[in-house]
C-alpha positions in Angstrom: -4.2 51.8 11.7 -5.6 49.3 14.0 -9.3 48.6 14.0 -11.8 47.4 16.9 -15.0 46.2 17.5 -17.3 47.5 20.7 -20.0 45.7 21.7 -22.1 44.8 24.8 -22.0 40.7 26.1 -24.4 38.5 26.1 -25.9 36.3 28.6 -24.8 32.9 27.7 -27.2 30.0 27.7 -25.1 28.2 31.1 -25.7 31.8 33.1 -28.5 31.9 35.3 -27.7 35.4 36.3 -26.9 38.9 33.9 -23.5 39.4 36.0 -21.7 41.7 33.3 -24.3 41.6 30.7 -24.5 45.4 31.1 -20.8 45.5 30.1 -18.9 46.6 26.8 -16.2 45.3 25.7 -13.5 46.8 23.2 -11.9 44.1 21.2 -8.9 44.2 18.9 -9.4 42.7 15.2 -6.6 40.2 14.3 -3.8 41.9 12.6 -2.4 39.2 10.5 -3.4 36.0 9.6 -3.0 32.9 12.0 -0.7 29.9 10.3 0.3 26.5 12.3 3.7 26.5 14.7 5.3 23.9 13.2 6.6 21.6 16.5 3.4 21.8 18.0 0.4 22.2 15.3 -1.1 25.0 17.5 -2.7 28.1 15.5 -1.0 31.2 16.5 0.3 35.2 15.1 2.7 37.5 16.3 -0.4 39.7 16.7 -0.7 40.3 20.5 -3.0 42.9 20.2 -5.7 40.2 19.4 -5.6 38.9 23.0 -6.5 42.3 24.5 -10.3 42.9 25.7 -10.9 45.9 27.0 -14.2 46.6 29.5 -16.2 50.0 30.2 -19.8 50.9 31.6 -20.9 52.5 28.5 -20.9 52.4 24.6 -19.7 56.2 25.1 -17.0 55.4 27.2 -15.4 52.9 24.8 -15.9 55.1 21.9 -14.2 57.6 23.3 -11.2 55.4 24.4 -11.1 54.5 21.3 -10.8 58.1 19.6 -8.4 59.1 21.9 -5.9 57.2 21.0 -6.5 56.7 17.3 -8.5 53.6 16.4 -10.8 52.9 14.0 -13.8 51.0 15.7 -17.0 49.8 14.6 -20.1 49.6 17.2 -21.9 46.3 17.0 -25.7 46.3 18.2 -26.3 44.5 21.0 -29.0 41.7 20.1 -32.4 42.0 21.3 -33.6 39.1 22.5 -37.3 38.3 23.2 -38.4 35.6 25.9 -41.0 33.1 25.3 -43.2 32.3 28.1 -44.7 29.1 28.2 -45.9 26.2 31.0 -44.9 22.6 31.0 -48.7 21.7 30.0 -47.4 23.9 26.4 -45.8 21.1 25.7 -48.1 18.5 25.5 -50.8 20.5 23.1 
């Protein structure tokens, strides 16, 4: 049985803006392991599955997709992040 991971995404550190921070995403776990093509050196599977990312508005709504057809998922917290506050002058103290 297939397994996947659900989790919400993060802001990354080049965003200025949340645009689909409030997101979560289903994503497939890699099947098989990856082993080197051998003409071009490039890392790759026969897994396709790993290249699917599915999006929904809700935890719910993913774990639900998921049960409905079958998979075995695990829900990954999103991470709390806290925001320090500080002037320019804080960094001359």
């Amino acid at each position: 049985m297939a397994t996947a991971r659900i989790y919400q995404r993060v802001k990354s550190s080049m965003q200025s803006g949340r645009a689909r921070t409030d997101r979560w995403v289903l994503e497939f776990e890699p099947g098989e392991a990856k082993r080197p093509d051998p003409l071009t050196g490039w890392a790759g599977s026969g897994d396709t599955s790993e290249q699917v990312r599915l999006g929904f508005s809700t935890a719910q709504a993913a774990q639900a997709y998921a049960e409905k057809v079958g998979l075995a998922y695990q829900v990954v917290p999103a991470p709390v992040r806290t925001l320090k506050l500080q002037s320019y002058a804080d960094n001359f103290r």
